[in-house]
C-alpha positions in Angstrom: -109.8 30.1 -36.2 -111.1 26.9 -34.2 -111.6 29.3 -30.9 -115.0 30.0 -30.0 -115.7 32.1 -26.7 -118.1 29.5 -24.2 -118.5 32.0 -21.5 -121.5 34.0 -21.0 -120.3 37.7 -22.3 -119.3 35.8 -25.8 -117.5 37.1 -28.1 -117.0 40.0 -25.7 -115.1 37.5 -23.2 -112.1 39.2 -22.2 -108.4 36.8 -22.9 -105.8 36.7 -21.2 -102.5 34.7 -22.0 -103.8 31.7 -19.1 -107.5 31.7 -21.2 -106.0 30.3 -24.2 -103.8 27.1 -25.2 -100.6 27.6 -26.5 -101.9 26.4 -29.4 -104.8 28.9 -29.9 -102.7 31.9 -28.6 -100.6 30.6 -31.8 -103.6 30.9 -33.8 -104.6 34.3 -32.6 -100.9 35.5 -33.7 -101.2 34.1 -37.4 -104.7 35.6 -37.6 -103.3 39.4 -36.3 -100.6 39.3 -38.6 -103.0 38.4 -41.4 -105.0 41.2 -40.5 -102.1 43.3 -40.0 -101.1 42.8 -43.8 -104.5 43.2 -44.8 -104.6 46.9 -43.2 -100.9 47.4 -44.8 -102.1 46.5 -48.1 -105.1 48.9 -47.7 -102.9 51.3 -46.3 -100.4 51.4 -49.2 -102.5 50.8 -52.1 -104.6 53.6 -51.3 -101.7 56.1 -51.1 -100.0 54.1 -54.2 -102.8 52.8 -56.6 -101.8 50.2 -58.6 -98.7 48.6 -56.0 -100.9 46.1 -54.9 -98.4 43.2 -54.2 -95.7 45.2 -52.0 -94.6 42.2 -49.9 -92.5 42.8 -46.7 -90.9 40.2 -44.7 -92.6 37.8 -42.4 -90.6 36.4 -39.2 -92.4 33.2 -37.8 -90.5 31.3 -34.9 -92.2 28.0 -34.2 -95.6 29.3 -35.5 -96.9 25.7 -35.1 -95.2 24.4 -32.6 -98.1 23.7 -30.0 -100.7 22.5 -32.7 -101.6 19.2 -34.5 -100.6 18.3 -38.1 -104.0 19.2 -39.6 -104.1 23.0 -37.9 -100.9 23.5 -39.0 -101.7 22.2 -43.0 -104.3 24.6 -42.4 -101.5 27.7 -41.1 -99.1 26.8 -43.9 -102.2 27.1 -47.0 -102.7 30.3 -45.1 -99.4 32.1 -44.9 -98.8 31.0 -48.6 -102.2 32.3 -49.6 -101.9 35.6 -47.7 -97.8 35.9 -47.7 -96.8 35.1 -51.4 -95.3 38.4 -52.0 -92.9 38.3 -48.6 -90.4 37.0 -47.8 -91.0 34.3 -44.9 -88.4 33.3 -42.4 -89.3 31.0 -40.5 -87.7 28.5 -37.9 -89.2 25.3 -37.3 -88.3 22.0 -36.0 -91.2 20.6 -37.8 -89.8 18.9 -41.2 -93.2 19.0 -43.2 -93.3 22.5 -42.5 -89.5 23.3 -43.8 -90.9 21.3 -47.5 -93.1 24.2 -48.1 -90.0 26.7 -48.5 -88.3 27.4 -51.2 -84.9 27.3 -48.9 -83.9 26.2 -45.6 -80.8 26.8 -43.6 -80.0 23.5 -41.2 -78.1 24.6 -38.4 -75.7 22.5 -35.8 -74.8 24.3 -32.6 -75.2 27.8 -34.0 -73.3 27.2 -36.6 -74.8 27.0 -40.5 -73.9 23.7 -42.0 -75.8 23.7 -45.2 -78.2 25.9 -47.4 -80.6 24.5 -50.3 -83.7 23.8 -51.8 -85.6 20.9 -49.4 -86.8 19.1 -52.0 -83.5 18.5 -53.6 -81.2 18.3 -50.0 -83.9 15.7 -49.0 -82.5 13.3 -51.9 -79.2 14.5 -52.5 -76.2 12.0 -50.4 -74.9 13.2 -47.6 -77.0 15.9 -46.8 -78.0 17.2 -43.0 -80.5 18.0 -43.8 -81.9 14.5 -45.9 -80.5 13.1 -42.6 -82.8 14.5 -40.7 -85.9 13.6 -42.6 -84.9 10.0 -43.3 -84.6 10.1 -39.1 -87.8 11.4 -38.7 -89.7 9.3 -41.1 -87.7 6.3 -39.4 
């Protein structure tokens, strides 16, 4: 996950929330809840062989917030290789991010002001949400 322990007792090093950046405590959350689904899926396909792909829902708010573009091409291949059978909401104010769903909701002082596909909102006249990436790749 890009964090390695440089202190003396290793990989043994006790963290706490002031040891890591924001950016690796981020990191540390994707990877539990990874593991977490692994366990679940172990869990439940144990008790039900043959349900394999259960799904669940997966809440993410500002998962990459405090990382760079690369980590966070990195933490989007990840939840859509682990997360393809849940449903993923996430809230980001990160654009690139938002092109990877298959919805987004853009909001305006609490208040929803349009729902779509990216991909097609991004092109489509008039849209908030095309608004906001033609400002951002301004």
């Amino acid at each position: 996950m890009g964090v390695r322990p440089e202190r003396a007792d290793g990989l043994y090093a006790a963290f706490t929330a002031g040891t890591l950046s924001a950016g690796q405590r981020q990191l540390f959350s994707l990877g539990r809840a990874v593991l977490r689904a692994v366990i679940r899926l172990h869990s439940t396909t144990s008790k039900e062989s043959g349900n394999q792909n259960q799904g669940g829902i997966l809440l993410l708010d500002e998962v990459s917030s405090s990382v760079d573009r690369e980590t966070e091409q990195i933490m989007q291949e990840i939840i859509r290789a682990e997360y393809s059978h849940y449903t993923v909401i996430a809230v980001s104010h990160r654009l690139e991010m938002s092109m990877d769903f298959d919805r987004v909701v853009v909001m305006d002082r609490g208040e929803v002001v349009e729902v779509g596909n990216p991909a097609l909102l991004k092109g489509e006249a008039g849209s908030r949400f095309g608004e906001l990436v033609a400002a951002a790749d301004a």
